[in-house]
Structures are given as structure tokens and as C-alpha cells.
N, C-alpha and C positions, 0 to 999 in steps of 0.2 A: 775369056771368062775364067777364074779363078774356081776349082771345086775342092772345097776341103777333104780331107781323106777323112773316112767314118771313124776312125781312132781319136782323129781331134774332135769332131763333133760331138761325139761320146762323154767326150773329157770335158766339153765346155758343156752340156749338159748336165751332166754330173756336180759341177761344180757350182750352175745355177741353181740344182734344186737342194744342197747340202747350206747354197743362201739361205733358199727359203724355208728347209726345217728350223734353221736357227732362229730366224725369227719369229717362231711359237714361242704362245708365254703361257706361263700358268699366274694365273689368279689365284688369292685367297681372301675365303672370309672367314672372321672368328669373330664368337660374341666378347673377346677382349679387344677386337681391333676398332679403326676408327673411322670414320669415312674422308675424312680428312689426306690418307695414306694414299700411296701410291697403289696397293693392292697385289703387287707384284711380287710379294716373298712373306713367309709366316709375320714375318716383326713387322711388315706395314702392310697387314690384312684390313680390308676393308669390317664393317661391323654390320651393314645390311641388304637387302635385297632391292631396295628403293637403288641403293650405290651403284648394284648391278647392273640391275637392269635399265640407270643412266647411262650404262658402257657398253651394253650388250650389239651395238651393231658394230662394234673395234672389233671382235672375235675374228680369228682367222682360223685358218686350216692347221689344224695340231694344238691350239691353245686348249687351256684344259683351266676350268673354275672349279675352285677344289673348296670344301665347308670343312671345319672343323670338326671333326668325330666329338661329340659327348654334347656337344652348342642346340640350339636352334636359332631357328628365322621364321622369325612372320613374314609373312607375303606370298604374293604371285611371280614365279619367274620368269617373264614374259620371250621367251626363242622367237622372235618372230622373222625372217629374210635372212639365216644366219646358215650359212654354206661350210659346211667343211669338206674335204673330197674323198677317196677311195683309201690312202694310204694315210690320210692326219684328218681322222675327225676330229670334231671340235668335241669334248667330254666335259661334262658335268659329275662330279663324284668328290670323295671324301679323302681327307688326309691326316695322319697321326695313330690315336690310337683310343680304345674306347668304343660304345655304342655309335651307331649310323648318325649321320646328321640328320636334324628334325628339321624338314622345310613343312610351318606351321601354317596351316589354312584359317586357325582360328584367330580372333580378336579377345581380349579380355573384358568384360563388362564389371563395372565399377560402380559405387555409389547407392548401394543397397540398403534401402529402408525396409524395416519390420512389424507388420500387426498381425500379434499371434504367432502360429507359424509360416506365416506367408513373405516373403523377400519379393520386394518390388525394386527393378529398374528401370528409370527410362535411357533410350537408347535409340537417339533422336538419327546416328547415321547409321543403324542397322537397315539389311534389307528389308524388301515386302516381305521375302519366306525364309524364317529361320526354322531349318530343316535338323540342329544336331545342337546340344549344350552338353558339354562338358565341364563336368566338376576334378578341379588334379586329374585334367587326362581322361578321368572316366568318364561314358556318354551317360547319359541319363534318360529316364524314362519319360515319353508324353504323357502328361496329365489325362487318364482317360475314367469314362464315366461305364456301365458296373466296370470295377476293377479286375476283374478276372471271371465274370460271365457275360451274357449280350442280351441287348433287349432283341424286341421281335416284334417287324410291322403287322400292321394288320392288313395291307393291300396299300397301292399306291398310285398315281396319274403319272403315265408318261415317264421320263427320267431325271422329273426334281420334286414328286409330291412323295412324301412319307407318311404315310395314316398311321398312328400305332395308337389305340385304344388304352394303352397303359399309363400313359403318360399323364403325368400329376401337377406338372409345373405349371408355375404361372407361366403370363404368355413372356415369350423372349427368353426366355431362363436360361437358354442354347445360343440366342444368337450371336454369331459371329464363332462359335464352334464348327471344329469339324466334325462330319457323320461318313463314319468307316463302315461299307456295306459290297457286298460280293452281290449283282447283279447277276452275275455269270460266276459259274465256279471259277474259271480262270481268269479273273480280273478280283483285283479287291482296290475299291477307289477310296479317294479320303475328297469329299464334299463340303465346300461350306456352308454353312446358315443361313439363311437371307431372316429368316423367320421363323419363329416356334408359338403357334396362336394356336392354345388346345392343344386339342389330339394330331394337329397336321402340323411339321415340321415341310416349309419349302425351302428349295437347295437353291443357293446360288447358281449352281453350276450343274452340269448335267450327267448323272450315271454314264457308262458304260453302255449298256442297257436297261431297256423299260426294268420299273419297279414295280412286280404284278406278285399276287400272294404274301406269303409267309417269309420276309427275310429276318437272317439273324442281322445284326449291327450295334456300333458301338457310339459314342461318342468321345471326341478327343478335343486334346489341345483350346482349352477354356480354363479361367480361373476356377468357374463353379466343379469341377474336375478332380482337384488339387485336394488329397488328403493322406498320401504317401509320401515316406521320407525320398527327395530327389527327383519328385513330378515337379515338370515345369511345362508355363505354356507362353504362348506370345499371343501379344494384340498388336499385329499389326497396325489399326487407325489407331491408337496410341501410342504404337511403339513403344508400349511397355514389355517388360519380360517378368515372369513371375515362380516362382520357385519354393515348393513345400520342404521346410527341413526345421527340424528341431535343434540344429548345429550354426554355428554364426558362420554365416555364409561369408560375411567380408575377409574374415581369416585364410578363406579359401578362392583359389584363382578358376572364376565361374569364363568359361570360354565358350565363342557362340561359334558357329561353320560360318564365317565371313567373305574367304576370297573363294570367289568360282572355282577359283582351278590351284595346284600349288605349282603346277609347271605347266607351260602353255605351250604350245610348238606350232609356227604356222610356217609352211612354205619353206621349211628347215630340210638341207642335206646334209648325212652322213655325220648326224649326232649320237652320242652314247650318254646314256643317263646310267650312272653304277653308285650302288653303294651309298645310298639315300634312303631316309625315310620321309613318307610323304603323310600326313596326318589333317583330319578335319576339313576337308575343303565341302563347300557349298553345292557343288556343281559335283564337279571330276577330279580326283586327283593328278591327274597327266592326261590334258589331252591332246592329241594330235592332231592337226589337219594339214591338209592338201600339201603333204611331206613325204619323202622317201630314204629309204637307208637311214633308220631309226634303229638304235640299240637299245634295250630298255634290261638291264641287268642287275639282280642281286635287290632289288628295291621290295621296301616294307612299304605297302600303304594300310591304313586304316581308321577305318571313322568317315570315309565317303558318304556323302551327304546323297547322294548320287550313285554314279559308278568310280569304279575305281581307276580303269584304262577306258579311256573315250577315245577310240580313232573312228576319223570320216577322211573318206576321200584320201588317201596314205599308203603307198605302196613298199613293198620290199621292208617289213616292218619286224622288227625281232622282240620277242617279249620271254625269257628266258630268265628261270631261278628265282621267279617273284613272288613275294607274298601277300596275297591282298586279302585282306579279313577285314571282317563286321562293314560292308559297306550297305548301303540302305535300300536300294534297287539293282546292281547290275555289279558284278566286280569286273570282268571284261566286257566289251559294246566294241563292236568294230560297222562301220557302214562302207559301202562304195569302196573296198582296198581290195585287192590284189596281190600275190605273191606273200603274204605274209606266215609268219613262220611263231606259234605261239607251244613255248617245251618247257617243261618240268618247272609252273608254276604249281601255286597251291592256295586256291582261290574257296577261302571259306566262311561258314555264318553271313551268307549273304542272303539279303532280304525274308529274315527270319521274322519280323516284326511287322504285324500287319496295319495296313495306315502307315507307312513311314517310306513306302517304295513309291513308284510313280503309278496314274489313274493310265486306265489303261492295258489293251492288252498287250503280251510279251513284255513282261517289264517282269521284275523280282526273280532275273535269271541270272546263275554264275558267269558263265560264257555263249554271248551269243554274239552268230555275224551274219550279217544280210547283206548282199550283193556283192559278189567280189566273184574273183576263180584263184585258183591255183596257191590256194592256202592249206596250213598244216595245225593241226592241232594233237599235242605229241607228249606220253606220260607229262600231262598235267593228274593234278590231284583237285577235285569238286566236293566236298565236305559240306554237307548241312545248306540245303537250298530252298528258298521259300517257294520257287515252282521248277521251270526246268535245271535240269544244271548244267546242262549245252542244250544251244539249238541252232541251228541254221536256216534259212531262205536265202532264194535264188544265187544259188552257189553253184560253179561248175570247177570240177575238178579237185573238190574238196575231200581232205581225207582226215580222219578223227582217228588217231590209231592208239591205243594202250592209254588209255587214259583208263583213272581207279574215280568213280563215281558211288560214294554214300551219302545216303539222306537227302531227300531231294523230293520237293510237291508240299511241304512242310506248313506252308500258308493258305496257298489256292492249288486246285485240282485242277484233273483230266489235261496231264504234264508227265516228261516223260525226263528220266537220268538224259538219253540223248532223243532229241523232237525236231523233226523239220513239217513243214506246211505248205505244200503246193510247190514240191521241187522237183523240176522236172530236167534240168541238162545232166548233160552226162559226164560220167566221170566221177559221182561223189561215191566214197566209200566208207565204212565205220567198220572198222577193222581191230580185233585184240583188245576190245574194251573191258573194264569189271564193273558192273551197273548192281548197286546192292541197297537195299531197305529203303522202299518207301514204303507208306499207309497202304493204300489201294490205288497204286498210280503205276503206270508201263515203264517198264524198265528201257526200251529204246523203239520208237512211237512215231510212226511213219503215217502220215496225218493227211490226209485230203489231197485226191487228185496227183499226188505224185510218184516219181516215175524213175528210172534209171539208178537205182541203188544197189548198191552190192550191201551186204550184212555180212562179215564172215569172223568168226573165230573170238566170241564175244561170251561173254560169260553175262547174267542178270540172275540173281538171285536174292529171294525174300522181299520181293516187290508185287503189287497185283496183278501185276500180269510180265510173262517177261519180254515176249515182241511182240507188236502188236501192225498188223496193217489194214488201215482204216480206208478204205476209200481209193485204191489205191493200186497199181500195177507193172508190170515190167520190176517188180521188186527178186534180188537174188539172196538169199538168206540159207548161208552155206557152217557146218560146221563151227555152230554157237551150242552151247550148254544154258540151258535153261532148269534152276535146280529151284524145289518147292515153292516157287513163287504163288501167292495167294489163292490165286484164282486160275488164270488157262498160262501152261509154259511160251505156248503159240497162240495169238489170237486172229481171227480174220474176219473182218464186217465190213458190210454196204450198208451206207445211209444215203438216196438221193442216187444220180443217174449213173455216176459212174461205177463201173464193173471192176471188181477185183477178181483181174483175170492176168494171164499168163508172169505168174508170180513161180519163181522157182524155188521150194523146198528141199533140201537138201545133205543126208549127211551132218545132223543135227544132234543131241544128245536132251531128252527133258528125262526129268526125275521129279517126282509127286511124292507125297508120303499118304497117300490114304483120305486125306482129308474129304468130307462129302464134296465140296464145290471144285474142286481142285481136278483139272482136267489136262493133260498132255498137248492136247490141239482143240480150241473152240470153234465154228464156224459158223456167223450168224449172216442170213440174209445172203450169203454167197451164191451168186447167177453165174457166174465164170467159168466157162466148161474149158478152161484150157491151164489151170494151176499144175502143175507135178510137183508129187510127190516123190522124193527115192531114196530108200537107204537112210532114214529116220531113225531113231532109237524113240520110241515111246516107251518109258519106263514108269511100274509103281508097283513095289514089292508086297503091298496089301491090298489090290483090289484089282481087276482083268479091264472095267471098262472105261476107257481113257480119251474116249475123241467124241466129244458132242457137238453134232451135225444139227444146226436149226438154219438148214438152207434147204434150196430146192435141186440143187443139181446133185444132196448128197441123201436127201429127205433127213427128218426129225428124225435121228434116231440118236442114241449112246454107242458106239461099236468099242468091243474090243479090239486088239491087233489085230484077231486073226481076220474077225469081218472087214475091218478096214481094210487089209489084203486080199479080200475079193471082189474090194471094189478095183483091183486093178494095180491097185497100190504095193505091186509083190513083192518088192525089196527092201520096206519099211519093216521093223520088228521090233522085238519088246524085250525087256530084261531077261539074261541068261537063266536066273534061277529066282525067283517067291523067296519071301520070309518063312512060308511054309514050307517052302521045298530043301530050305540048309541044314533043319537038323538042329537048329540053334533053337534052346529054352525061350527067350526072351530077348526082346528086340533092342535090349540095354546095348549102344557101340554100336548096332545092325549096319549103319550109313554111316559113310562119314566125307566128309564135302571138306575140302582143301579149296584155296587162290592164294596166288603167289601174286600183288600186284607191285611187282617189281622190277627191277632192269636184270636181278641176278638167278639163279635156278639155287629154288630151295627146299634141301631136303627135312622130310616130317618122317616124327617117328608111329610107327605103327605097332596097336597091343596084340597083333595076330599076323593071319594070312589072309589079307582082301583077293578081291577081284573087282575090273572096271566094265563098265559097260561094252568095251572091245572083248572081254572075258581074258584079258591078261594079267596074271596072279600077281599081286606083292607082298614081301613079305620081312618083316618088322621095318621097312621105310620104304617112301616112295619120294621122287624128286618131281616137283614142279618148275617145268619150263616158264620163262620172265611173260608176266601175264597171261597165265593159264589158271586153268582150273582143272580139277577133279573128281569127279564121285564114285565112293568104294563101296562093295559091300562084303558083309566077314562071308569070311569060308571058314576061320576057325579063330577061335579068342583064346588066348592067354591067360 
């Protein structure tokens, strides 16, 4: 028998796979090219998506479909069975020069008639639910009923009767509108019509929750609606579309959220999506399922009718340097994935607009992911969120580290910058996070029955509460700063059987300013005789009593530090020195609160000589470590 020597085997390897690099091809499309072309080089670029995605199962390992920078394309990209391998994925992305390619979700709508100010079209192959209309690009507002206040029932049956004693219209005047109404603080659904006879308005479909008392609500998306420049609504059993504007609407390109998805991926390996914009889709912008070794890079979505990234079922998944804004319920959704790895997106103005995200609870959230392990969510940035702006369920091994979280609860309440809800494996941590400005909502909100969390090194500030553990146990909460947030810097309640008990306290920093409600540590209904406390900072430079106990294991009472530390608690303490005790006239400059939410360390300038809650003096600068915070207080002004 003949054995080759490994030198030759080498060689004739080598020279197989330098075959098979060659034979990668790149595609191109341009909106000057033709379908007619071969597709194979800029001068015979195909011209659309239909073209592609006629070719889309030729793709091999290393070919690369490349769009025209400044173009777009309507349609759906459909990736479906399409393999690339470890060293030549298959890439979708952009070539030349100029803005991102637009792969366009919408359709244009045409043929507009006028009485009055009112634009009517029919739009005989539009879907059942046109969810977004776009005038040049811009979305536009649903036609809603009061325009900027809300009516108010008067009590209701079950979860489709509406009583409201106000109501004037004849009978039907509603029917076939939608009624936007919060059952529950954290749900806000959009309802249809079946009927409006009198005072009782019944729903097609069914709330959230029973309709009992006093609700606020609105109506939307009806002709009878329509008396602002740019409201529009759809009748589905006519498929018509209708649109208030005192401008000639035909002069302008009116676009509806037509295709589900702008890029579709099923059963796809080791693709890279870069350097695209995704705009207007129905559904999802990109979504993935039962896929692995996904790139998702440098991509602009927005105007998701929907979410923005849809993954189910997808593992080893990369979502890296994206921006997804104004999307309507969700800009991240991941289900059932594993391994995946989501970094320095910037996911913002999501689900700002109430009635326009999905019924139901957990929905009108920046980034959320339910069932998976061994995922990473890593300086992203969450800007302006209609409820939570991350949350998690049944996650093992999940870690949320240095992510900058503002604005967020914005629509519906009792939501939290980062929320999970009955998690209980082990392994998740939320680590080096900046959680800042909400109304009256938890800055990171550890919710019902769950268990195994580390908290450590987290900033929450100017929210209603800054951590909060509900129900909840085996929780470790080490070395976070909690500065004037509304209401308790730490909160801790029992509702219902289970004990919020052996939860660790730890080496923490809060800071209050005075305020009468404003408490350092609240504890309501706590039975748990086994929490520690140790080495706490409770801070507030204008008032001594900071920890209000409405539980039994601590009794009603308000304690200062010092009492708090003979309940045991002897390594807990309170700021170094009072606004009364520095000497200083007038509290003008007294505090001063620094975050740095960034990857680099940066230094601020300072008008005197502070000190920190460790009592380590600074003086005219102080440098902040990459997502950190700080709170000063003067020793001397300038």
C-alpha cells in the first residue's frame, strides 16, 4: 500500500481549498442595473430583490451580494438553507460610496382621491394590519380620538365591555376603531370595535385584563379620528387607507410597512449582514430563526412595525455596532438562542407611542431575551423606552455588563431600566450597568420568585426607586451606587408566599438629598430573618433618618444609622460629614454626582476640594473609571 508523505497531502490540500476560495463570487445590485445581467460585476448588477432572491440558493461559502451605497430596494431578502462555513461566510453588505443601502420594507400607495381634507386610497393587496405609513420617509401619526387627553370609563364586564357615561355618539360612530386602554399598568392594548350602542362600547377582542372601575383610554385608527395634518387610518373590510392633510398628498410618495421582514434568515450558517439599512417592515426588520454563526454588523434599522432584530431558536449569534431606532414594540426579541453575544448597539425611541406596540404583556421593550444560556449583553446604549429597556426570563448564565440605560417606563409602568420575572438558574449577573431617569419606575427590578443573581457595580440614578427586590431571594447586590433616586435607593417587599430572605447586602453606596419620601433602604412586609447586611454606606447630608422598616422582623419604625446598627447591622454607616457640619454657607455646588458611561476613563473638572463617600479628598479633578460613577461632597469651593 502506497502512504503519501504529509508534505504532499498538505500540498494537495492546500491547493484544493485555494480551488475553492476562487470560486466565490460576489454579486451586485444597483437601482441602475438590470435583471436581465448576469449580476456578477458593478456594470451587469442585477436591479432587484425579487432577482436575488430567484438566485439565493447558488450562494456558496465566501460569495458576498453586495447593494449599492446611496440605492434602495423594496422587498424581502429571503436567506433561507444558505451555508457558509467558518473561514468564507456568505456576506450581505454594501459597495462604493455614499449612504447605507436601503433594503425597503415599504410599498408605495397610489391613486388618491380628496373630499375636503381627507385622502382616500384603496389598496385592494394591502394586508389585514397596516401597522406604519410613511409620508418621504417620515412615519406618521394614527389618527386618534381626544388628540392629546383620554376619555375615562365608567366600569366595565369582563375584558370586552366598556361602559363610559360620556359618550355622545350615535350608535357605531367607533365601530371598527381601535380602543387603547391599560388594564394593567404594564400592558397597554389596542382593541377593536365590534360595537358602540350608547354608553357601552364592546370590544372585538379581549383586554389583557378584566375592565373594573375608572380607566383612562383612547381611541384610534378610524376615519372619524382624522383632523390633524399627517393622521391616518386603515379600514381593513375596505381596504381603504385614509389620510388628513391640507397638502396634495399625490405629489408625495405615501408608503405603508408592507413586507414582514426586510431580511429573512432560516436554517442559515455563518452569514454576516454589514453595512445596510433596513427601513419599514411590517413585522421585523431581520429576522432569524433556527440559525447559527450570524454576523449582524454596522446596520441601521428603523421604522419596525414590530421589532427591530427578531431571533428564535439561533445560536452563536453576533449583533454588534447597530442602530435600531423608532421601532414600535421591541427593537431587540431573541427566544430559545444560546451563546449569543449582543455589543455596542444603540437601540432607541422604542415603543414610545402608546397603541402602536403589541397587546399584551412584555412587549414595548428595548432588548429583551427569554430562554436561552450563555449570552452576553455588552455596552449597548437603551435611549427612551416605552417600558422596560432590558429584561430577561429563564436565562442561565446570562450577564448584562456596562450597558448606559436612559429613559425608560415612558408608556406603561411597574418596569424597570433592567427586569427579569421568575429567574431562577444560576449564573445571571448585571454587572457595571448606568440605569438613569425614569418617572416613578425601578431602576434594575428583580421581580417575582427569583433567585441566583449577583447585582454588582451598577450605578441607578434619578429613577423611583434604584433596586428593587420583589419577592424574591438568594439575591447578591454588592457595590452599586444608588444616587437621589425618587423614592427608596434600596427597596425590599413581600407580596404573597414567598420570603425575601437570604439576600446579600453589601458594600453599597446610596445618596438622598433631603427629600421627605426619599429613603436610603425601604423594607415593606419583610418576614426573612436571614438578609445581611454589611458595610453599606447610607447617605443624606440634610436629614439622619434614612431606613424605613414596615416589616416584622425589623418592626415600623424610621431608624437612623446609628439605630440601624444596633440592630446588628454594625458595619453599615452614613456619610463622613452633614451639610451642617462643613462650614459651608449654602448648599449651592454642595453634591456633585459624575458617570462616565463609557469604554475610556474621564477626567472632570472640579470648583474646589471634594471628598467621596470612602472620605478620599479630590481636588480641582477627579477621574472616572469606564462605567463608573461618583458622588462628591465640597470640603472647600473656589
Amino acid at each position: 500500500m502506497n502512504h503519501y508523505p504529509m508534505k504532499q497531502i498538505a500540498i494537495i490540500l492546500g491547493i484544493i481549498f485555494n480551488i475553492y476560495t476562487i470560486q466565490a463570487t460576489d454579486y451586485y445590485l444597483s437601482n441602475a442595473g438590470n435583471d436581465g445581467n448576469t449580476g456578477t460585476s458593478e456594470s451587469q448588477a442585477w436591479s432587484s430583490i425579487n432577482k436575488l432572491n430567484s438566485k439565493i440558493l447558488s450562494l456558496k461559502p465566501g460569495d458576498q451580494v453586495l447593494f449599492e451605497r446611496g440605492g434602495k430596494f423594496e422587498g424581502n431578502i429571503t436567506i433561507f438553507n444558505i451555508l457558509g462555513n467558518e473561514t468564507q461566510p456568505i456576506t450581505f453588505g454594501a459597495y462604493g460610496t455614499g449612504e447605507k443601502p436601503i433594503i425597503d420594507g415599504t410599498r408605495e400607495v397610489v391613486g388618491w382621491t380628496r373630499e375636503g381634507n381627507i385622502w382616500t386610497s384603496t389598496c385592494q393587496d394591502c394586508p389585514v394590519d397596516i401597522n406604519a405609513l410613511l409620508i418621504n420617509e417620515k412615519s406618521q401619526p394614527l389618527g386618534r380620538y381626544p388628540n392629546e387627553t383620554n376619555l375615562n370609563s365608567s366600569g366595565g364586564n369582563g375584558r370586552n365591555i366598556i361602559y363610559d357615561a360620556s359618550l355622545s355618539f350615535e350608535n357605531d360612530y367607533w365601530k371598527g376603531a381601535q380602543v387603547v386602554i391599560s388594564t394593567q399598568t404594564w400592558v397597554c392594548d389596542a382593541l377593536r370595535v365590534f360595537s358602540q350602542i350608547g354608553t357601552t362600547i364592546t370590544l372585538a377582542e379581549r383586554a389583557s385584563y378584566d375592565i373594573a372601575g375608572d380607566i383612562d383610554y383612547f381611541i384610534q385608527n378610524h376615519y372619524n379620528t382624522l383632523d390633524s395634518e399627517g393622521e391616518w387610518a386603515y379600514n381593513s373590510n375596505d381596504k381603504e387607507i385614509y389620510i388628513y392633510s391640507t397638502r396634495d398628498i399625490p405629489s408625495s410618495r405615501v408608503g405603508i410597512a408592507y413586507y414582514a421582514e426586510c431580511i429573512s434568515i432560516r436554517n442559515g450558517r455563518y452569514i454576516n449582514i454589514e453595512n445596510l439599512m433596513l427601513r419599514g417592515s411590517r413585522q421585523s426588520s431581520l429576522k432569524t430563526e433556527f440559525s447559527r454563526h450570524i454576523k449582524v454588523s454596522n446596520i441601521t434599522i428603523s421604522n419596525s412595525s414590530r421589532l427591530g432584530f427578531h431571533l428564535d431558536h439561533s445560536d452563536y449569534i453576533s449583533l454588534d455596532n447597530n442602530y435600531i431606532v423608532n421601532s414600535l414594540d421591541i427593537g431587540i426579541g431573541m427566544w430559545d438562542s444560546n451563546h449569543c453575544r449582543f455589543t455596542n448597539n444603540r437601540v432607541e425611541n422604542t415603543a414610545t407611542i402608546p397603541g402602536r406596540g403589541q397587546n399584551g404583556s412584555a412587549k414595548y421593550t428595548g432588548i429583551q431575551i427569554s430562554r436561552g444560556s450563555d449570552n452576553v449583553l455588552e455596552y449597548n446604549e437603551v435611549i427612551q423606552t416605552g417600558y422596560n429597556a432590558i429584561s430577561f426570563y429563564d436565562q442561565t448564565n446570562l450577564l448584562i455588563k456596562n450597558n448606559y440605560i436612559n429613559g425608560y417606563c415612558t408608556v406603561i409602568t411597574d418596569g424597570g431600566g433592567i427586569y427579569t420575572w421568575h429567574s431562577t438558574s444560576a449564573g445571571n449577573r448585571i454587572i457595571g450597568n448606568i440605569v438613569l431617569n425614569s418617572r416613578d419606575d425601578l431602576g434594575i427590578y428583580i421581580d417575582d420568585e427569583s433567585e441566583n443573581i449577583e447585582i454588582f457595580d451598577n450605578t441607578c440614578a434619578f429613577n423611583g426607586v434604584g433596586i428593587f427586590i420583589h419577592n424574591s431571594r438568594y439575591i447578591k447586590v454588592s457595590n452599586n451606587l444608588c444616587y437621589n433616586n425618587h423614592g427608596s435607593q434600596v427597596l425590599l417587599v413581600m407580596h404573597g408566599r414567598t420570603l425575601v430572605d437570604h439576600n446579600v447586602i453589601e458594600n453599597n453606596y446610596t445618596f438622598t438629598l433631603g427629600k421627605p419620601k426619599q429613603y436610603s433602604m425601604r423594607a415593606r412586609f419583610v418576614n426573612g430573618e436571614h438578609n445581611v447586611f454589611e458595610n453599606n454606606c447610607w447617605a443624606d447630608p440634610f436629614k439622619k433618618k434614612l431606613i424605613n422598616s414596615e416589616s416584622p422582623v425589623w418592626k415600623n419604625k424610621i431608624y437612623t444609622v446609628q439605630e440601624w446598627q444596633s440592630l446588628g447591622n454594625v458595619t453599615d454607616r452614613s456619610i463622613p460629614r452633614t451639610f451642617a457640619e462643613s462650614g459651608l454657607a449654602d448648599t449651592t455646588g454642595y453634591v456633585k454626582f459624575f458617570v462616565n458611561p463609557s469604554k475610556s476613563v474621564k477626567t472632570v473638572g472640579l470648583p474646589g476640594t471634594y471628598r467621596d463617600l470612602d472620605n478620599q479628598v479630590y481636588v480641582k479633578t477627579v477621574q472616572l473609571e469606564p462605567y463608573s460613577s461618583i458622588v462628591l461632597t465640597a470640603e472647600k469651593r473656589d
